[in-house]
C-alpha positions as a LaTeX table, in Angstrom:
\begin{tabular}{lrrr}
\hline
Residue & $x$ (\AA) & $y$ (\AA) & $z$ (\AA) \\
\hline
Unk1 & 100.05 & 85.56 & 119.03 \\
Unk2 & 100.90 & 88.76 & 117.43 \\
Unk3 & 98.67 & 91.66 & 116.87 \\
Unk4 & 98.84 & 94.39 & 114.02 \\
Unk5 & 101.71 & 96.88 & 115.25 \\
Unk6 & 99.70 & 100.07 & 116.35 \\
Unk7 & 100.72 & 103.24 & 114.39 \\
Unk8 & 103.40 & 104.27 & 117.40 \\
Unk9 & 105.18 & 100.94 & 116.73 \\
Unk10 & 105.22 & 101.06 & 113.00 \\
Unk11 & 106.85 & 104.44 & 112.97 \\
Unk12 & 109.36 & 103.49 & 115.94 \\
Unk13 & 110.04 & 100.66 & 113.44 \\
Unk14 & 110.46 & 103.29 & 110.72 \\
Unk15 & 112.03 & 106.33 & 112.35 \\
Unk16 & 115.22 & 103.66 & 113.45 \\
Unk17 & 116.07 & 103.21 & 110.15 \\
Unk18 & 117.82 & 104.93 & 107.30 \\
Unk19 & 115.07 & 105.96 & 104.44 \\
Unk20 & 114.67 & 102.48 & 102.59 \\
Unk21 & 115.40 & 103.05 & 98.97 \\
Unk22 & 115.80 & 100.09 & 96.43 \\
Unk23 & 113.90 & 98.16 & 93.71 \\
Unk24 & 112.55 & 94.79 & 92.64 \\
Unk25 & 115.70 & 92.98 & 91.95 \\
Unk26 & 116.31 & 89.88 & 89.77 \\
Unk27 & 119.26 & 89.12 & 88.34 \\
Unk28 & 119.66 & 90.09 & 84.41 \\
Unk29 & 120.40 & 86.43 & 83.67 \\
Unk30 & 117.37 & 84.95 & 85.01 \\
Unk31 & 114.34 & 84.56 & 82.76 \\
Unk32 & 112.01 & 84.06 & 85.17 \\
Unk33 & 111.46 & 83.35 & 89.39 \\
Unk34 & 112.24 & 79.63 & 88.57 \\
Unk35 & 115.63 & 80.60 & 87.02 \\
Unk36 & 116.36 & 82.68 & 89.80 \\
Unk37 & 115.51 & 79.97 & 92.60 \\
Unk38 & 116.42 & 76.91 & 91.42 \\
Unk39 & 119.39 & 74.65 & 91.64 \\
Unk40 & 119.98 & 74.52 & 88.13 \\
Unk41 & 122.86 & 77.14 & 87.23 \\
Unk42 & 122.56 & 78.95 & 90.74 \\
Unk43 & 125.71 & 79.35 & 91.30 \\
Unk44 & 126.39 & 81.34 & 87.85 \\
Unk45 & 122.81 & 83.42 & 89.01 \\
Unk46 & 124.24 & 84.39 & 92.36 \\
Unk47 & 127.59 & 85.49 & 90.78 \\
Unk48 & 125.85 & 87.95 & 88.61 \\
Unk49 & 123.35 & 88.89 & 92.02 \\
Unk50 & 126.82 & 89.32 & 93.69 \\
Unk51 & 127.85 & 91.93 & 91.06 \\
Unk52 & 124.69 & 93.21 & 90.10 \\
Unk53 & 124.05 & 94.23 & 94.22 \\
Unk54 & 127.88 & 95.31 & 94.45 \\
Unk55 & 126.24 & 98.17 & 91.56 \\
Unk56 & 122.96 & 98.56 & 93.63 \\
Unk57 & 125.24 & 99.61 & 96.89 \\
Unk58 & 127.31 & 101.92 & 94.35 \\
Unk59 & 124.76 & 103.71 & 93.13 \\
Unk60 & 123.08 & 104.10 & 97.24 \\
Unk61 & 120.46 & 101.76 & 97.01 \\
Unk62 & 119.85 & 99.54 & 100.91 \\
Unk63 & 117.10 & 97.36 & 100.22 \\
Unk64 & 116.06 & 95.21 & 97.59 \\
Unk65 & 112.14 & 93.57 & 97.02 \\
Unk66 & 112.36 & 89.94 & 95.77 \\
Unk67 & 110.57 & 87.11 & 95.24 \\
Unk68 & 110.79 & 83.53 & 96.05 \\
Unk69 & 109.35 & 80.99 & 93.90 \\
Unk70 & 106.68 & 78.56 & 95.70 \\
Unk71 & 107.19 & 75.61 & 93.23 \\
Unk72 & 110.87 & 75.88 & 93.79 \\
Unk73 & 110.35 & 75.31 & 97.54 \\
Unk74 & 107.96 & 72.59 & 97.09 \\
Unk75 & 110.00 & 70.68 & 94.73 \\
Unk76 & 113.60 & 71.31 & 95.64 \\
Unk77 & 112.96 & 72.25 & 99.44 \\
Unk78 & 116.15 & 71.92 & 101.45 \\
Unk79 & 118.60 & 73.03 & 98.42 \\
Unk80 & 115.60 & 76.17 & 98.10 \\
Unk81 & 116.06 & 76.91 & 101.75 \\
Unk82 & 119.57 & 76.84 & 101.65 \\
Unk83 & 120.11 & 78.93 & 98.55 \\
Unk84 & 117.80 & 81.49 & 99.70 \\
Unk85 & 119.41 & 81.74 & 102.92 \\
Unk86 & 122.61 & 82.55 & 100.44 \\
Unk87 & 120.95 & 85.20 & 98.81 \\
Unk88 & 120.14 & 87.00 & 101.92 \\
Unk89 & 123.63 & 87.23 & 103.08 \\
Unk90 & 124.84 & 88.20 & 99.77 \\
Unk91 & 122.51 & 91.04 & 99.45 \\
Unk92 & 123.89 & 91.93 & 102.94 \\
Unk93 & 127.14 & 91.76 & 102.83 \\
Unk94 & 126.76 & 95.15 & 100.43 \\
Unk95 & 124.62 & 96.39 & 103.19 \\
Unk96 & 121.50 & 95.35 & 101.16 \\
Unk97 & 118.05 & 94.13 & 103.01 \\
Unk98 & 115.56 & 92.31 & 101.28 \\
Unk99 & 111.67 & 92.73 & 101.25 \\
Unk100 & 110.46 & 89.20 & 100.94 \\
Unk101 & 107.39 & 88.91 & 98.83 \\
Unk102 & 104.97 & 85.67 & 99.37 \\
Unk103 & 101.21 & 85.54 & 96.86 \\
Unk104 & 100.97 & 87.35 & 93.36 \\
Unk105 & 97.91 & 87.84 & 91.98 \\
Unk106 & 99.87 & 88.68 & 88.45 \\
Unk107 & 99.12 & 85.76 & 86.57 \\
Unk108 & 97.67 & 84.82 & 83.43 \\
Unk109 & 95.05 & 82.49 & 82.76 \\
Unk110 & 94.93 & 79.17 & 83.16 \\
Unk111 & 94.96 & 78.20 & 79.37 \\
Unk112 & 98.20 & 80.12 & 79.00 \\
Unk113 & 99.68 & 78.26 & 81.97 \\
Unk114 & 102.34 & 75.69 & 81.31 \\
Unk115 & 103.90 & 73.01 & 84.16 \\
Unk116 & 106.57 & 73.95 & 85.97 \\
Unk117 & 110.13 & 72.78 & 83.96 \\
Unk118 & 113.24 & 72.85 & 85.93 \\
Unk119 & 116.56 & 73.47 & 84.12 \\
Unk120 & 116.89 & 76.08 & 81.26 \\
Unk121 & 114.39 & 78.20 & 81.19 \\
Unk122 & 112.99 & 79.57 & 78.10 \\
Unk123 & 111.80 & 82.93 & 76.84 \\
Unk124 & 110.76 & 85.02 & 74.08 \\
Unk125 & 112.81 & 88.38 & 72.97 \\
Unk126 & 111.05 & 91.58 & 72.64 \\
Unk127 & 108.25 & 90.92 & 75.84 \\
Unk128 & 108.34 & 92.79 & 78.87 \\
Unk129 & 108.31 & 89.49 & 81.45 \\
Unk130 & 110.08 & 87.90 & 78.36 \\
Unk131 & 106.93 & 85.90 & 77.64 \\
Unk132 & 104.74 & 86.61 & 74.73 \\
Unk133 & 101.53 & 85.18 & 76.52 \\
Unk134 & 101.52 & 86.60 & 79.74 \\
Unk135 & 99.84 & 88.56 & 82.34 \\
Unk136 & 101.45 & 92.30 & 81.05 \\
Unk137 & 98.65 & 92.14 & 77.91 \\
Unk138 & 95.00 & 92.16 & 77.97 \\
Unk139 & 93.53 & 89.03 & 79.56 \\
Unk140 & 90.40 & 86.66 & 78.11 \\
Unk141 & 89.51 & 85.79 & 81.87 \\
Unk142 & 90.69 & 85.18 & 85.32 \\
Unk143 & 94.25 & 84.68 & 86.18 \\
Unk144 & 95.15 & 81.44 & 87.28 \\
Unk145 & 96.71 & 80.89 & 90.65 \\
Unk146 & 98.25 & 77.46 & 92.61 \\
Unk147 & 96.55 & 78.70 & 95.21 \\
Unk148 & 92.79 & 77.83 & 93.23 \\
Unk149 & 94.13 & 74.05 & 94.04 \\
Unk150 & 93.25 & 73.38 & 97.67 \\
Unk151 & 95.70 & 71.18 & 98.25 \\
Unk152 & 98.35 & 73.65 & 97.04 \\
Unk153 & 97.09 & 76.33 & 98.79 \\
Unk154 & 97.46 & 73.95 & 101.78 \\
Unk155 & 100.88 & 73.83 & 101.02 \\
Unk156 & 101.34 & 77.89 & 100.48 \\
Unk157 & 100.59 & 78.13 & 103.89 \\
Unk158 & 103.09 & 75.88 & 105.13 \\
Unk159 & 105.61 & 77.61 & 102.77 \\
Unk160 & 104.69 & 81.04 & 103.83 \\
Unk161 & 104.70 & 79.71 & 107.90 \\
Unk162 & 108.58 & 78.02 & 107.34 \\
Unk163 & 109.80 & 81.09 & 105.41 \\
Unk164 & 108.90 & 83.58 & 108.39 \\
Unk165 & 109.59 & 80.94 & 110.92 \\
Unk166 & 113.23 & 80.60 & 110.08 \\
Unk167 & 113.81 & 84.22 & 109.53 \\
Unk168 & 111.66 & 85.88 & 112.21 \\
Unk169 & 114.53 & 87.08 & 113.90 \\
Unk170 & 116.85 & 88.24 & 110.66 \\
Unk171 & 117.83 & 91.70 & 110.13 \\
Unk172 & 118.27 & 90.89 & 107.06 \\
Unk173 & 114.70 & 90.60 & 106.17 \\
Unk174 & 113.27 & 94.18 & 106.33 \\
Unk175 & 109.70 & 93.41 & 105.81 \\
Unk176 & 107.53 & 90.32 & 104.95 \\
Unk177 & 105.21 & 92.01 & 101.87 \\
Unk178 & 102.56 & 89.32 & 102.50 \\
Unk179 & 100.72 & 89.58 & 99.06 \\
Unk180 & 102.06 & 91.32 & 95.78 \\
Unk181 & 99.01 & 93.26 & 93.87 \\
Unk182 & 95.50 & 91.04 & 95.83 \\
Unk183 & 92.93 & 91.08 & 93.43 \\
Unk184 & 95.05 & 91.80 & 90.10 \\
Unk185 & 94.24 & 89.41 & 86.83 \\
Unk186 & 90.68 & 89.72 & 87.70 \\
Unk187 & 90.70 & 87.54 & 90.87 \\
Unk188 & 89.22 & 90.76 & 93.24 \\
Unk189 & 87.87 & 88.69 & 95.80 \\
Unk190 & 88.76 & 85.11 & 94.93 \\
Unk191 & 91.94 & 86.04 & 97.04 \\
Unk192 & 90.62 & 87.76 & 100.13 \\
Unk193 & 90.80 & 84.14 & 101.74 \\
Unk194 & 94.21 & 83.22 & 101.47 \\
Unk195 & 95.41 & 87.33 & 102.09 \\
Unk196 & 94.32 & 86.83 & 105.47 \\
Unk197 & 95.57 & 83.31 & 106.25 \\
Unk198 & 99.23 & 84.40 & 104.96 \\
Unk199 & 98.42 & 87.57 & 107.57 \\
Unk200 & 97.38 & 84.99 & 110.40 \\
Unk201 & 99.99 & 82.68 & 109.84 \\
Unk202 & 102.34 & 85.71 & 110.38 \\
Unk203 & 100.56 & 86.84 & 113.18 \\
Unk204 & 100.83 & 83.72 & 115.04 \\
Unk205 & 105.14 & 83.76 & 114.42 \\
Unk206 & 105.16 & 87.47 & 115.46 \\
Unk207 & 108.51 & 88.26 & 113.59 \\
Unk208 & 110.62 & 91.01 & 114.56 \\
Unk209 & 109.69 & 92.63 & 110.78 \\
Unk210 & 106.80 & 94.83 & 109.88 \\
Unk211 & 104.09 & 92.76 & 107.03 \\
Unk212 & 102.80 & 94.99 & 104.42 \\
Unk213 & 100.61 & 94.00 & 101.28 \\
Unk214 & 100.13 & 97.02 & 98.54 \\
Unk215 & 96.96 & 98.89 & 97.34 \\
Unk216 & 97.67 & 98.82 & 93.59 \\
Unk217 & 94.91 & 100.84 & 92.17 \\
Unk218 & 94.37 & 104.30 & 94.16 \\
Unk219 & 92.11 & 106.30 & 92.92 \\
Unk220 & 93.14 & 109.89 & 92.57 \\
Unk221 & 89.49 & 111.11 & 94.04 \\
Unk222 & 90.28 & 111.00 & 97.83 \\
Unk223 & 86.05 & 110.19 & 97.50 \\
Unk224 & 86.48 & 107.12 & 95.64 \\
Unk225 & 86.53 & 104.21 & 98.11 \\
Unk226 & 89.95 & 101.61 & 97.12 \\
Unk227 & 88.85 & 98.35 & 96.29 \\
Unk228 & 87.64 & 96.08 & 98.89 \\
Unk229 & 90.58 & 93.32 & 98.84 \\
Unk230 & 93.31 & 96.45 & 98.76 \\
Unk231 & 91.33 & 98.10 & 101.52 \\
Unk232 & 91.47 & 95.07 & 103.45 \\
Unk233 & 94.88 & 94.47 & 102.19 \\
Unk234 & 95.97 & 97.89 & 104.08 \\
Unk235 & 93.64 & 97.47 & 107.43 \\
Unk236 & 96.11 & 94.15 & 107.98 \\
Unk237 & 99.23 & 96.28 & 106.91 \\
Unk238 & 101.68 & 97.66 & 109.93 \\
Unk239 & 103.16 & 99.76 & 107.30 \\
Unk240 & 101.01 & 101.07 & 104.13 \\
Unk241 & 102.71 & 99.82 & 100.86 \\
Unk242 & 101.06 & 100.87 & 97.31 \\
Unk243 & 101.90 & 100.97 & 93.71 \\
Unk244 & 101.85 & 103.18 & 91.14 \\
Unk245 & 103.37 & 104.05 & 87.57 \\
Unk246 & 101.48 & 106.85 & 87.16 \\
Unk247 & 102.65 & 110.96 & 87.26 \\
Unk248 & 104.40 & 113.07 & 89.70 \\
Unk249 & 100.89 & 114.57 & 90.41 \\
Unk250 & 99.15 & 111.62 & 90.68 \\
Unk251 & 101.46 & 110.43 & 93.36 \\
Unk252 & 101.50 & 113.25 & 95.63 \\
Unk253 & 97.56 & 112.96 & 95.58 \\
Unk254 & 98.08 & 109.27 & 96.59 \\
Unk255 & 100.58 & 110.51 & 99.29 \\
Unk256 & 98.07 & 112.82 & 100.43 \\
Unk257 & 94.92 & 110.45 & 101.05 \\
Unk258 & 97.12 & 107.29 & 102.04 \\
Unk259 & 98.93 & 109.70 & 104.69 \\
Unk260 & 95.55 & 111.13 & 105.90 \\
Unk261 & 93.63 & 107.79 & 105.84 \\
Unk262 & 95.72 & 105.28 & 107.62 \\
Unk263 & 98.79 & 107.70 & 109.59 \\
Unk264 & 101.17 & 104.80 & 109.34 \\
Unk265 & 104.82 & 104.91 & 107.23 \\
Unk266 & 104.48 & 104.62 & 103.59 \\
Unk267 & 106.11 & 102.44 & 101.21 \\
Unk268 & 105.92 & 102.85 & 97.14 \\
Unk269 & 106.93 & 98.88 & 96.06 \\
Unk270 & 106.79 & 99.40 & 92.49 \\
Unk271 & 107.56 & 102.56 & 90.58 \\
Unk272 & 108.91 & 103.81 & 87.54 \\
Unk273 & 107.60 & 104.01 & 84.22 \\
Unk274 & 109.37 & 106.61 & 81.86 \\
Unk275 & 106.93 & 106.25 & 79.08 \\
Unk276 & 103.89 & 106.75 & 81.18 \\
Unk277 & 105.93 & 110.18 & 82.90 \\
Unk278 & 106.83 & 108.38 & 86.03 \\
Unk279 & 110.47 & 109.35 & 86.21 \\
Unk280 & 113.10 & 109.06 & 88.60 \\
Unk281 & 114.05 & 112.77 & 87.77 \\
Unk282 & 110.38 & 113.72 & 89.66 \\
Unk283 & 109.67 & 110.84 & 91.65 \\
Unk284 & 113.03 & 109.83 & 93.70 \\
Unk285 & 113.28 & 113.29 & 95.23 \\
Unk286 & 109.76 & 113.34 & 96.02 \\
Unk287 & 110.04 & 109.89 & 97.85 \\
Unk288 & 112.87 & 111.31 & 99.30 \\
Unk289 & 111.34 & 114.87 & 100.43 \\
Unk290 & 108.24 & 112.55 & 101.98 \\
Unk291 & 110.25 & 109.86 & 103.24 \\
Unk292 & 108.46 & 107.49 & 101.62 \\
Unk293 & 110.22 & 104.60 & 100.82 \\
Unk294 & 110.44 & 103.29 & 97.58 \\
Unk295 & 111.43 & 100.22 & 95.49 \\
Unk296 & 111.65 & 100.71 & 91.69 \\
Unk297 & 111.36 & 98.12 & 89.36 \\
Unk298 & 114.17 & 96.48 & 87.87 \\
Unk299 & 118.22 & 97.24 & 88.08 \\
Unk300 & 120.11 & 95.77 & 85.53 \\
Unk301 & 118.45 & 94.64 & 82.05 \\
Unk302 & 118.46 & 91.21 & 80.81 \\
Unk303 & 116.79 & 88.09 & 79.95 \\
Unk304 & 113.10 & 89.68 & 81.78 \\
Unk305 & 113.36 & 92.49 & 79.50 \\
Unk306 & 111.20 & 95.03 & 81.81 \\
Unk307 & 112.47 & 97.76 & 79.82 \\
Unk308 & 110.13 & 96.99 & 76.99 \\
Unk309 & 106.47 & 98.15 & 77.65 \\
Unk310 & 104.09 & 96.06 & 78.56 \\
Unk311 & 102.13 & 93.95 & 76.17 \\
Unk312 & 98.93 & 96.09 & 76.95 \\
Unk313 & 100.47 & 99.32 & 75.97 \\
Unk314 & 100.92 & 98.01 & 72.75 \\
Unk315 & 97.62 & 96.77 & 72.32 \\
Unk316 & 95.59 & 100.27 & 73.65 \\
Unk317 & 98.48 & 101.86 & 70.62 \\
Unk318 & 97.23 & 99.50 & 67.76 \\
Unk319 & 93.59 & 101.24 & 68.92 \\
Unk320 & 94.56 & 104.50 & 69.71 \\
Unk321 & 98.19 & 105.36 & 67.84 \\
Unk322 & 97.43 & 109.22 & 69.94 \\
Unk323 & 97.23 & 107.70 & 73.23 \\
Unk324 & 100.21 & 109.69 & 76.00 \\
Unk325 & 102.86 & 107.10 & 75.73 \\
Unk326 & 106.50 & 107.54 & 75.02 \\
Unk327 & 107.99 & 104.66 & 73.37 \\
Unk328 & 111.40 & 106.01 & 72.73 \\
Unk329 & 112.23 & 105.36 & 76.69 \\
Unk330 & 112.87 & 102.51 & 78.28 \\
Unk331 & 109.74 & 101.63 & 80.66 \\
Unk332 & 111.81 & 99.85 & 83.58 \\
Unk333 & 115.02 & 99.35 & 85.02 \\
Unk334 & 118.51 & 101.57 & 85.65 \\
Unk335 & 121.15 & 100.01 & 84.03 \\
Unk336 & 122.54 & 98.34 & 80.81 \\
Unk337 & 123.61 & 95.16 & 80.62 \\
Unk338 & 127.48 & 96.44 & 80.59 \\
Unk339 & 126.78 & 98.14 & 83.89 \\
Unk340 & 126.63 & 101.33 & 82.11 \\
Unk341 & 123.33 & 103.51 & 83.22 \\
Unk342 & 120.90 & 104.11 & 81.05 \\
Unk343 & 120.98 & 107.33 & 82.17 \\
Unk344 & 123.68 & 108.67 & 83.69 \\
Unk345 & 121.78 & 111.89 & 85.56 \\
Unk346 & 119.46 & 109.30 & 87.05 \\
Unk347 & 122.26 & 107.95 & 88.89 \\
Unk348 & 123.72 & 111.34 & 89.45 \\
Unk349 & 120.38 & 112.08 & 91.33 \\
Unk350 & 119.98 & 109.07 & 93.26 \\
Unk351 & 123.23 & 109.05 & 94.67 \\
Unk352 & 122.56 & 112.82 & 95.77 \\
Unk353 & 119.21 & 112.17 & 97.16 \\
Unk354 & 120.73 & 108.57 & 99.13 \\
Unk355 & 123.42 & 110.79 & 100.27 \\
Unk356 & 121.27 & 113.44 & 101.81 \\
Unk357 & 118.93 & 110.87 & 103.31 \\
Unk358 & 121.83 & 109.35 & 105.07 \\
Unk359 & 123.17 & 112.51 & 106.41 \\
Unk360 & 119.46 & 113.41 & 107.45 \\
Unk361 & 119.51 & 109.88 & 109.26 \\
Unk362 & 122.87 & 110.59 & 111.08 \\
Unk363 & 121.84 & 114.08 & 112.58 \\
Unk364 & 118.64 & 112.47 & 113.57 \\
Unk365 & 120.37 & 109.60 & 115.74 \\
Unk366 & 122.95 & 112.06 & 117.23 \\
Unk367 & 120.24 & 113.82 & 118.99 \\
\hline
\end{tabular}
């Protein structure tokens, strides 16, 4: 059974690499996970993927974070396992990786939550997530989660132990991000039980990849402990992974304690927010000066509409119409749906700053 790397491991890991750059990638015709997973127009999704990561490589991105849907697995298993399996190499074949992602604390409660429907997959214009109910706005009460139903959660784990088992050995998986935001929706705690199974079950595979799950909600005091499940979420980490939309400033000061707290490789897994001053004009050269790896969200826009802010932002407006938000911008993602960038300098600078990371790379393996 595998232990967690110690810090000399995770930056061997790290140091034989080129500096991971990406984002969270789903196609712009998928309306959701399910559309993206199942077998239902798949072959149409993965044509625009094709494209879509053909662009990514273009514009100097390696690595992209997805995913998978659970309920996709469980009901269409072998076509699931075979499709994602697809994915991978055609995210590779532009010289791609993927970040797999397994839990999600991101959901909305369980009065909002419909059964799973196969097929087409609706959704509502004008909705960041491209639902009007969802877990982007203000939430009555706890988000819901499979993983409440014990049998389900039974089933998680076997998902979770199959995924890993298959691709232990795959270059093509970069890093197995165990648990996307633990304790978001109001669960806090609720999760801590199945965080550290999905860590054990990994454990006991011992892939050849790094696990990671993010601290979501740093506090900018360096005094202020992090919440328990994202501290606990980081002491099972090889390599430290955290999230944040917030400034320039406010990330350096996150840099700062996560560096000085743990010592292992950093990853950012979700960035960029124009509105809220998180820009790739400030932020992808800092990530870049830092090495910090970093995965914005979004690429191309479409049917998920990430480039509209989320529901909550409109809600704190309709209570404070003075409140530091710029609603002119786009929130997420880097390009229009003709392939044209939103804007162009953004491109300009993260094919400079790719470019220079590269050469950095090169000089460092020639010595």
């Amino acid at each position: 059974m595998g232990e967690r790397w110690s810090k000399e491991r995770a930056w061997a890991w790290y140091e034989a690499r080129p500096w991971l750059r990406g984002c969270n990638f789903m196609g712009s015709d998928c309306a959701n996970r399910i559309d993206q997973w199942q077998e239902y127009g798949f072959e149409e999704r993965l044509q625009t993927a094709d494209a879509e990561l053909a662009l990514a490589a273009e514009t100097g991105l390696n690595t992209i974070r997805i995913i998978p849907e659970f309920m996709v697995w469980e009901k269409q298993h072998d076509g699931f396992m075979k499709r994602f399996d697809r994915y991978l190499a055609t995210a590779w074949k532009h010289g791609i990786s993927c970040m797999v992602v397994f839990g999600n604390d991101c959901m909305q409660p369980k009065e909002w939550t419909k059964p799973v429907v196969f097929g087409e997959q609706p959704f509502d214009w004008g909705y960041h997530g491209g639902r009007k109910l969802s877990q982007h706005g203000r939430l009555p009460g706890m988000g819901y989660h499979l993983l409440d139903e014990p049998e389900l959660a039974q089933r998680h784990y076997e998902w979770v132990r199959e995924m890993i088992e298959t691709h232990r050995d795959d270059e093509r998986v970069v890093m197995w991000d165990m648990y996307n935001e633990p304790g978001a929706a109001h669960r806090e705690m609720v999760t801590e039980k199945h965080l550290r199974r999905f860590f054990e079950i990994a454990r006991e595979i011992d892939p050849i990849q790094p696990l990671t799950a993010a601290a979501w909600r740093v506090p900018e005091d360096a005094n202020a402990p992090l919440r328990e499940i994202e501290q606990i979420a980081c002491e099972l980490s090889d390599i430290i992974s955290y999230h944040n939309y917030g400034t320039y400033q406010h990330n350096i000061l996150l840099i700062k304690r996560l560096k000085e707290e743990f010592g292992r490789p950093i990853v950012n897994t979700e960035w960029l927010a124009r509105g809220l001053h998180n820009t790739v004009q400030e932020m992808f050269p800092l990530f870049y000066l830092e090495r910090i790896g970093c995965y914005n969200w979004g690429f191309v826009a479409g049917k998920y509409q990430t480039y509209e802010p989320w529901n909550a932002l409109w809600e704190q407006y309709a209570e404070n119409p003075s409140m530091d938000f710029d609603f002119t911008k786009w929130f997420h993602d880097l390009y229009r749906p003709n392939h044209h960038p939103y804007d162009p300098r953004e491109i300009e600078i993260i094919r400079c700053f790719s470019r220079l990371a590269d050469e950095d790379f090169a000089r460092r393996q020639k010595r």
